[in-house]
C-alpha positions in Angstrom: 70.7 -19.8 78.1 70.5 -22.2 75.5 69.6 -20.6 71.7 71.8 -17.2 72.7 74.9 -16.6 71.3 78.0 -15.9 73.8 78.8 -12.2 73.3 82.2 -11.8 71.8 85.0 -10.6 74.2 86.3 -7.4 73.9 89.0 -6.7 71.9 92.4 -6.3 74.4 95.2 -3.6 73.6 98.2 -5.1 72.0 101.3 -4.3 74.1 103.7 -3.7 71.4 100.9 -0.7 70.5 100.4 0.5 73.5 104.6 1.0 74.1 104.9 2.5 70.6 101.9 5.0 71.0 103.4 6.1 74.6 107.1 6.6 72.8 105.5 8.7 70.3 103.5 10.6 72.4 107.1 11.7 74.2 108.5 12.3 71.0 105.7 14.6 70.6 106.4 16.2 73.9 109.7 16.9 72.8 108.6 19.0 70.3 107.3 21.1 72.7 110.1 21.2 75.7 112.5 22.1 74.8 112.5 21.7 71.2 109.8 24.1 70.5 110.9 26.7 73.0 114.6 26.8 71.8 113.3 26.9 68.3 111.4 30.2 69.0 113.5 31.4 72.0 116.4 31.7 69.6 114.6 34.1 67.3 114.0 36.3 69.8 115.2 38.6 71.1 118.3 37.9 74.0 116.0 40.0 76.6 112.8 37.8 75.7 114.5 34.3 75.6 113.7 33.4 78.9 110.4 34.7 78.5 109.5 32.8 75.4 110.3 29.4 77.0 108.5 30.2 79.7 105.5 31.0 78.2 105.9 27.9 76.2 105.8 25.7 78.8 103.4 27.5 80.4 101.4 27.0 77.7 101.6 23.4 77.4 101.1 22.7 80.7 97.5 25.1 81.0 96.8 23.2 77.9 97.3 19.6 79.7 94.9 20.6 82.5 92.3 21.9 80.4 92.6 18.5 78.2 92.0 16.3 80.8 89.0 18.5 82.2 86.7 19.1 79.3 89.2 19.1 76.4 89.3 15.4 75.2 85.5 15.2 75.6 85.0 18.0 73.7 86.8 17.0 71.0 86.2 12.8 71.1 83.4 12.3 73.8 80.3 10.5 73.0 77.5 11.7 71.1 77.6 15.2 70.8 77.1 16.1 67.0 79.1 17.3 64.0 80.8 20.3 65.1 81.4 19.2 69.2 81.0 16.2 71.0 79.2 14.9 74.3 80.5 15.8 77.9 80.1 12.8 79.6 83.7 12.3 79.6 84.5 15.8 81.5 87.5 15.7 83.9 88.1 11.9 82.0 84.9 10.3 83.6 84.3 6.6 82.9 87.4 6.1 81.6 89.2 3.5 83.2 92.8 0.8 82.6 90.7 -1.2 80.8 88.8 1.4 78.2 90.4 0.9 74.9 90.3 3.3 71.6 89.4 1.7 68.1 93.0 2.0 65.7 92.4 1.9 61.6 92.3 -1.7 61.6 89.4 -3.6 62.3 89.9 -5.1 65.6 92.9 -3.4 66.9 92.6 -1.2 69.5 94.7 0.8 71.9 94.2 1.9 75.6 92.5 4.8 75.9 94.5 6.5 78.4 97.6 6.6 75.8 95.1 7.8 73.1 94.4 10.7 75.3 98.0 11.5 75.9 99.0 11.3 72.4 95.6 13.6 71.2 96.6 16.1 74.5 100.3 16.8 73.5 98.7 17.8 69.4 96.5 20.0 71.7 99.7 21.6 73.8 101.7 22.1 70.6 98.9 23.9 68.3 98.6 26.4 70.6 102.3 26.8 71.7 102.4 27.1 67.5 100.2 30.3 67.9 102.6 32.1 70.7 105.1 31.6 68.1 103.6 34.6 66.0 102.7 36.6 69.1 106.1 36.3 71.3 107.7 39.8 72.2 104.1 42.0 71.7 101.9 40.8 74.3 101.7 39.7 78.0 101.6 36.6 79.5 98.0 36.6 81.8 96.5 38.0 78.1 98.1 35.4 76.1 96.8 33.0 78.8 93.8 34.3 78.6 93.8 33.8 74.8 95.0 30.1 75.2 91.5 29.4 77.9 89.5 30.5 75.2 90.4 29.5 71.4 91.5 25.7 72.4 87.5 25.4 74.1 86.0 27.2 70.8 88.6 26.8 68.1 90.8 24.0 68.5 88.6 21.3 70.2 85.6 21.7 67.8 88.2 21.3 64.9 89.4 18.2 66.0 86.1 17.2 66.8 85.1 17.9 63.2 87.8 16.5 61.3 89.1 13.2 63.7 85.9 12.2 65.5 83.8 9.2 63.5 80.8 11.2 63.6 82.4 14.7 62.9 81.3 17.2 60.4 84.1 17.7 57.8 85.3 13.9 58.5 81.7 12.8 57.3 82.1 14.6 54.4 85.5 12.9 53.7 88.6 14.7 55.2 91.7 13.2 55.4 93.9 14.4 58.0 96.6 11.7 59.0 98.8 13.5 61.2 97.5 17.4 62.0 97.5 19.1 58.6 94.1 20.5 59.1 93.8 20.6 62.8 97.3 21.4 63.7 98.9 23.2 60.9 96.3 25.2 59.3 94.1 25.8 62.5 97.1 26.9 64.4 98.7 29.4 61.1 95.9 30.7 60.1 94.9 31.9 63.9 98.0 33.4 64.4 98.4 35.4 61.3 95.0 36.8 62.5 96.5 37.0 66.0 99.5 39.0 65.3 97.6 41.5 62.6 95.1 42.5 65.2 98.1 43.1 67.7 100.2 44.6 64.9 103.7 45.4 64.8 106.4 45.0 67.3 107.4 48.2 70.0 110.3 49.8 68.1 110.1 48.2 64.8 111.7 48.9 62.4 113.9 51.4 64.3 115.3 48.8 67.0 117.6 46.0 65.6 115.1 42.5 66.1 117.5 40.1 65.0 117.8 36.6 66.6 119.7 36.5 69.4 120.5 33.0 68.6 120.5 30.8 65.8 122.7 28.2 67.2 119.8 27.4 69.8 117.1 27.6 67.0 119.0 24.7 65.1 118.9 22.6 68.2 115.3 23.6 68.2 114.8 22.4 64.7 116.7 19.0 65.5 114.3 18.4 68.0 111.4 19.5 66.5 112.8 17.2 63.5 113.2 13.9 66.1 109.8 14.8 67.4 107.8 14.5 64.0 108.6 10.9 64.0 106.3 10.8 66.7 103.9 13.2 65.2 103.6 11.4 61.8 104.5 7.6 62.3 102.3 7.7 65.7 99.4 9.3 64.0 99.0 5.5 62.3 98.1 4.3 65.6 99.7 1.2 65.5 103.2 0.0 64.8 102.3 -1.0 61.7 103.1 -0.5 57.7 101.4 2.7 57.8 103.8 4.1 60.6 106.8 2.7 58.1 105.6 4.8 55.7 104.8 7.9 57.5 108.4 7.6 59.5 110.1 6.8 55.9 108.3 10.3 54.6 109.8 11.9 57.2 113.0 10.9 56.4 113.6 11.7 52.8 111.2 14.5 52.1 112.5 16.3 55.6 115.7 15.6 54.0 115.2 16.7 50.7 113.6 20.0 51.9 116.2 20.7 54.1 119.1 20.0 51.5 117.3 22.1 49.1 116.5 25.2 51.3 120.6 24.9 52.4 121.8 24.6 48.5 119.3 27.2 47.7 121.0 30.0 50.2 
């Protein structure tokens, strides 16, 4: 009608975006399998390799399931409050091809079926983080068990509190580019309470616990290394100056560390 102003289309996700958030997210992925699970398997024990890798992927894949179902809407649904979102996007409803998620630049979006595949592999590796303080003393239905429960009260609230717009601690101003407080912290400091409340080992210190492998743990950490560049320079959203400087980080100061901690011993 004449007097009303044509609303303004909706902003359409940039290709070159979309391709470099779904490369990422499999970078990401390989952090997990097999980069994670060698990385860990290696330390164990010979008789609990298998197992470790097992319950990795195990892990990772429960984790997947659960993101989809009430995960992602838990943690970046709509409404909800500061500490947990809405659940109108349980088992991903209303979100369709054309659904799109807001970047950090005004304007630029990305679809929001590759923002939930990037968000669900940080979900798959925090926990798979955890089972790294845990592997070799305790089984896998309790560990399971364990996953079910502390991604729905710990880990989903967290994210929701520090990465959702309307979040508690990001209201308050938190900065957390790429997992430092949701990932890193979250997933430490739950399993240094996780492995003090199961305490130590069967046999330690009489039994010899040495890795079984440190060849396969350095093809662990190479992988876990390739994968950051996913983790960091994808957190940016975009492929973008940001992502330069996150992947550029992870360069030299991965480099610097490692030369250091090598020179060092």
């Amino acid at each position: 009608a004449q007097g009303v102003a044509a609303a303004a289309p909706a902003p359409v996700p940039d290709p070159g975006n979309n391709a470099w958030m779904m490369t990422a997210t499999l970078l990401v992925l390989m952090m997990i399998l097999p980069g994670l699970a060698l990385f860990y398997g290696g330390l164990a024990r010979s008789k609990n390799m298998l197992s470790v890798m097992t319950q990795i992927g195990a892990v990772a894949a429960l984790t997947m399931l659960i993101w989809v179902m009430w995960g992602y809407t838990e943690a970046f649904g709509d409404g909800g409050n500061g500490f947990i979102a809405g659940f109108g996007k349980a088992f991903l409803h209303g979100v369709t091809q054309s659904s799109t998620v807001a970047t950090f630049t005004k304007g630029v979006v990305i679809s929001e079926f590759v923002f939930i595949c990037f968000q669900m592999t940080f979900a798959a590796i925090t926990i798979a983080l955890v089972l790294g303080s845990v592997v070799e003393r305790i089984k896998f239905s309790a560990f399971t068990l364990f996953a079910d429960v502390w991604l729905t009260i710990v880990y989903f609230p967290i994210a929701h509190m520090v990465w959702a717009g309307n979040g508690y601690f990001f209201g308050k101003g938190a900065l957390d580019f790429a997992g430092g407080t949701v990932v890193h912290i979250n997933s430490g400091v739950s399993a240094l309470v996780a492995c003090l409340i199961l305490g130590k080992r069967i046999g330690y210190p009489r039994e010899r616990m040495a890795p079984h492998s440190l060849t396969l743990t350095g093809v662990g950490t190479g992988l876990l290394w390739v994968g950051w560049f996913g983790f960091n320079a994808g957190s940016a959203l975009e492929a973008n100056g940001s992502a330069g400087l996150a992947m550029i980080n992870t360069f030299v100061a991965t480099a610097a560390g490692g030369l250091a901690w090598m020179l060092i011993e």
